[in-house]
Each structure stands twice: as C-alpha cells, then as structure tokens.
N, C-alpha and C positions, 0 to 999 in steps of 0.2 A: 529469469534474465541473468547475463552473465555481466562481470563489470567490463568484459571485452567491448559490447557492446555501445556503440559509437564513441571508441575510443582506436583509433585506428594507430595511433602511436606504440601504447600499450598491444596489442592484440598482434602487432608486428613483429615485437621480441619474442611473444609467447608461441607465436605462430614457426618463426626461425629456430624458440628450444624446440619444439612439435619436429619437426626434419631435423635437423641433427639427432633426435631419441632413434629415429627412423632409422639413419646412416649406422647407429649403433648394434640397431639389433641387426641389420642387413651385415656386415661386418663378426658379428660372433661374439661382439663385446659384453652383450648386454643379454646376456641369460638368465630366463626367470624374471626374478627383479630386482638384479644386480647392478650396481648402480646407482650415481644419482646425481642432480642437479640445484644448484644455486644461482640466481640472476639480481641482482642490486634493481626494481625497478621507482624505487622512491623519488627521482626527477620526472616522472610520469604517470604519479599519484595526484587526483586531484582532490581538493575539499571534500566533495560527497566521497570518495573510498577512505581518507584520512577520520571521516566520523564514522564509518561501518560497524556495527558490534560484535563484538566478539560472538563465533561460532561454537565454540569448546569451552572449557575453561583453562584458567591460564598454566601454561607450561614452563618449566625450567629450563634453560640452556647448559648450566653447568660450567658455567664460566661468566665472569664481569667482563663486559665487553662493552665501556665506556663509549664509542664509535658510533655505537649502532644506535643508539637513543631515537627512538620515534622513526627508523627505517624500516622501509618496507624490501620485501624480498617474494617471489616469486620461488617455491622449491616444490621438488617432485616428495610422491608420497611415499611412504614407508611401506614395503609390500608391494609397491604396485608396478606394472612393468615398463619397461621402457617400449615396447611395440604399440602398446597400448593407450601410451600418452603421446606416441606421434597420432593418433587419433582423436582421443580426448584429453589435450592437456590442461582442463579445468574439474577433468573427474580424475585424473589421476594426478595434481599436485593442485597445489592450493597457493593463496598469498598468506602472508602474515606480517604482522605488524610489532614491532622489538617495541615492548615497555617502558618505562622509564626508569624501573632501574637498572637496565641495561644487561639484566639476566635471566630473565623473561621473555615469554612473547605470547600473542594473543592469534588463533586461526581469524581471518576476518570474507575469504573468498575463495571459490564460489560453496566450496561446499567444506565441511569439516574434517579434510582430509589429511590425516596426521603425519608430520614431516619426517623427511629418512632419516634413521638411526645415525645416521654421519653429521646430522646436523653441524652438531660442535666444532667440529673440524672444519667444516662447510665457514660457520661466522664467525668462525678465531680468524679464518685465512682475509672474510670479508672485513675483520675489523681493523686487521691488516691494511689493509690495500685505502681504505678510508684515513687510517693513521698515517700513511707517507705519502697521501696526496694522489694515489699509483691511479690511471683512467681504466685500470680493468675491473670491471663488473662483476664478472659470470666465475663460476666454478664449475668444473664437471670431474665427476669420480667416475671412472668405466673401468672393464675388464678386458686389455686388450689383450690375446694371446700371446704371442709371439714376448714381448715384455714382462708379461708375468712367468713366461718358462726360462728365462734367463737369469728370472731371482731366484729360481732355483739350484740356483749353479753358483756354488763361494767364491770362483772365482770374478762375478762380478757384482758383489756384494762387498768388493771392496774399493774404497776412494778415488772415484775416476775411473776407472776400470771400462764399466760400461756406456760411458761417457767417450771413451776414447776411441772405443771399437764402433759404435754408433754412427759417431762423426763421418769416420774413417772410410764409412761403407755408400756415401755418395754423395756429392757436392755438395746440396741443397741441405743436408742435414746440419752440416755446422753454417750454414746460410743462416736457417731459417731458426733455429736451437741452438742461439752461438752460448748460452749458458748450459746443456746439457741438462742432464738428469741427475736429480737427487735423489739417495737411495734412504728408507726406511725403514728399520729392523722391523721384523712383524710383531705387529702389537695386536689388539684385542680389536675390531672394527666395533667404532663407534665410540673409543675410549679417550678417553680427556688428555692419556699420555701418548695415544696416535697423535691429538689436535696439534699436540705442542710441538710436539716431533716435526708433524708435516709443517710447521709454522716456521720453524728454524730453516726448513729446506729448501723452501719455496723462496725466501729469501737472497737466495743465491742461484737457485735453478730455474730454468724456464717449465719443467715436470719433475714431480714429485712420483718415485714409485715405492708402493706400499710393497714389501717382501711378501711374494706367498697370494698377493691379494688384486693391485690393481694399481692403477695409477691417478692422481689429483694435478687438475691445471687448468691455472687461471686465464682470461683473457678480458676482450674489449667489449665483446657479446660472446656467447657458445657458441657461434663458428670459431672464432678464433681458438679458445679455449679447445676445439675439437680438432683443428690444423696443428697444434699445438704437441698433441698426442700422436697425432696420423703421422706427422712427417719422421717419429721417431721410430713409431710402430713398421715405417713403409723399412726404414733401415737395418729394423731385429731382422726383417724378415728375409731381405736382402742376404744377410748376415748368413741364416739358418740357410737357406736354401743352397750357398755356397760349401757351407759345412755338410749340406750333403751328397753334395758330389763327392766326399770323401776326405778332404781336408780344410786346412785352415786358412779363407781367406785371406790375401796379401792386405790389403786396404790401401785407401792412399796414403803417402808416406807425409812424416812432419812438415816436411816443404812443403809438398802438397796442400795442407789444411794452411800452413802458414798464410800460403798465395792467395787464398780465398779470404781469410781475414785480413789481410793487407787491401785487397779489392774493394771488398765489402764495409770495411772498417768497421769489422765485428769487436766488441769489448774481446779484452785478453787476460778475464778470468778463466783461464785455463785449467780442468782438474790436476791433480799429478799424475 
C-alpha cells in the first residue's frame, strides 16, 4: 500500500509534481537525473503518516534548521530520473520526516529512497520561507538550456545584467518575474556554500541561477515553482533566437518596462 492511498488531498500534490517532472524532461531540462524537487506537504500529514517508522536510518542535513522541527517534505530521489517519476513518483522520491533536532531527518514513505544530493539547499530555502511567514511550499532545481548557456557568458554574470536583458525581451516577463533572477557563482552541487549562497538570492529574486549548472525556484505548489523558470526560460530563448539572425536584439526600452510596472504595479526593486 502506498500512503497516497485514500488520501486524495495528498495524492493531488504528488500527482501535479508527477507532470511537471513530465513537462521537464519533455523540455530538455531534465537529463538523466538531473534535477530535483522539494514540496512542504506537513498541512496534509495525518496521525497515522506522523507515527510511520522510520525506513533507513537517520541522516544529516548539514545544517540546523530550527523551522523545520517535525515537518514533513515530499523530495525526489537522488539518482533517479525525472521521466521516471512523472510515472512513479512513490518509487522515485520518498517522504521524510525532519527530526527534532532540526538536523536530521528520518525516510518514512513509501519506500527508502534516498533524497537528492541538493537537499540542503532544498531545506535551507524551505526553512526560509517557514521563517518569514512566505505561502510558498515547493522547490524545483532543473536544467534549463537556454539559461544555463548565458551563464556562460561574463557578461551576464554580472549584477542585473541578465535580469535586464530578460525583461527586456517580452512583456510578460517583467509581468510575471518583476524580481528577476539572481546569479550564483558556481559552487560545488550539493555543497553547504551553494545552500547559503542560493539562500541570500532567493531573497531578493523570484529565480536563482546556479553558474554552469541550473536553475532553483520556489513557489505555491510546482506549478508555480515551474512557471516561474518557464517564463524566464521562454525569454533566453527569445533572446538567442534574435541573436541569431545576426545581431543584437533592440529589446523594449526603459519606458517601455517602466509602463508595465506602473500598469501592473510591479515592486521597483529594480537590478542596476
């Protein structure tokens, strides 16, 4: 038995990561088993999964994460793919349960399937979003192209840079990402000084882009979390495809994005 099972509340979240993993690999994001996912679903934990016993024995997070005391999390497995868990996503990620001293965690369902190497980064971000009150749940790390080939290029590796040019390339992007993207020097995946890093960034950005590597963003559920990515992704690509006609996109001008945040009444933290 699965703990899906007559729980239709639960089995609806798990079911919505399941299709977005789908939209992932259908998109080119998610190669191999690249990637990975985090969903807060402890408002949808009842009594029986709250006494569950532990499947594995208990694991480190590598960080105190005072927040997370006794929550439950829904994450994808380490190694396993994301095509594969839009199929099975009780065989390829598991639940778990954060221990009491808040540095730990225990596998508890369905099966003992060991959480992605990103973790930390994953429950720094979610210890986050518990500590300022913030309604977003979910976490999703992918690899989208077009994004990750423009961290390859110094000129937009630096402050606002690609933030600016992003906007720039079609209404709906400073619409929908009035905070932009936050850039990431490449650190080591899955390393404590990624976590902190992407911690500072997420802060101020609506996505976090890892140099070299990928991108991390939070949302309300993984759709959001995945629109989140897409609308900025739709705009690299924009971007590129202009650049290969031969030169360098005009974009819309200041006024331009001005008018939209005046409409909209988008915040006017603005990069430089």
């Amino acid at each position: 038995m699965s703990v899906l099972d007559n729980r239709p509340n639960l089995k609806a979240v798990i079911d919505q990561v399941a299709e977005v993993t789908g939209y992932l690999w259908q998109k080119g994001w998610a190669e191999r088993n690249g990637g990975n996912i985090t969903v807060n679903i402890t408002k949808l934990v009842d009594d029986e999964i709250r006494a569950l016993p532990a499947l594995a024995p208990v694991m480190q997070i590598g960080k105190v994460l005072p927040c997370l005391q006794g929550k439950f999390f829904y994450v994808k497995g380490t190694g396993k793919r994301m095509r594969d868990l839009a199929r099975w996503p009780m065989q390829n990620g598991s639940i778990i349960r954060i221990c009491e001293d808040c540095a730990s965690y225990e596998i508890i369902a369905d099966e003992p399937v060991i959480p992605t190497s990103e973790l930390p980064s994953h429950l720094a971000l979610q210890n986050y979003l518990l500590e300022t009150g913030s309604s977003y749940k979910a976490t999703l790390h992918t690899h989208p192209i077009e994004l990750v080939a423009m961290s390859h290029i110094k000129r937009f590796l630096k402050e606002g840079e690609m933030t600016r040019v992003l906007w720039s390339m079609i209404p709906e992007t400073l619409a929908f990402a009035p905070l932009g993207i936050g850039i990431v020097p490449y650190a080591l995946p899955g390393s404590i000084s990624l976590a902190d890093a992407t911690l500072e960034q997420i802060k101020t950005h609506d996505v976090v882009l890892w140099e070299k590597h990928g991108t991390l963003s939070v949302g309300t559920d993984i759709m959001d979390a995945f629109d989140q990515t897409d609308v900025l992704c739709k705009a690299a690509n924009i971007y590129m495809c202009a650049r290969s006609m031969g030169s360098e996109p005009d974009g819309m001008t200041e006024k331009d994005m001005k008018e939209i945040q005046d409409v909209f009444n988008l915040p006017r933290m603005r990069p430089c």
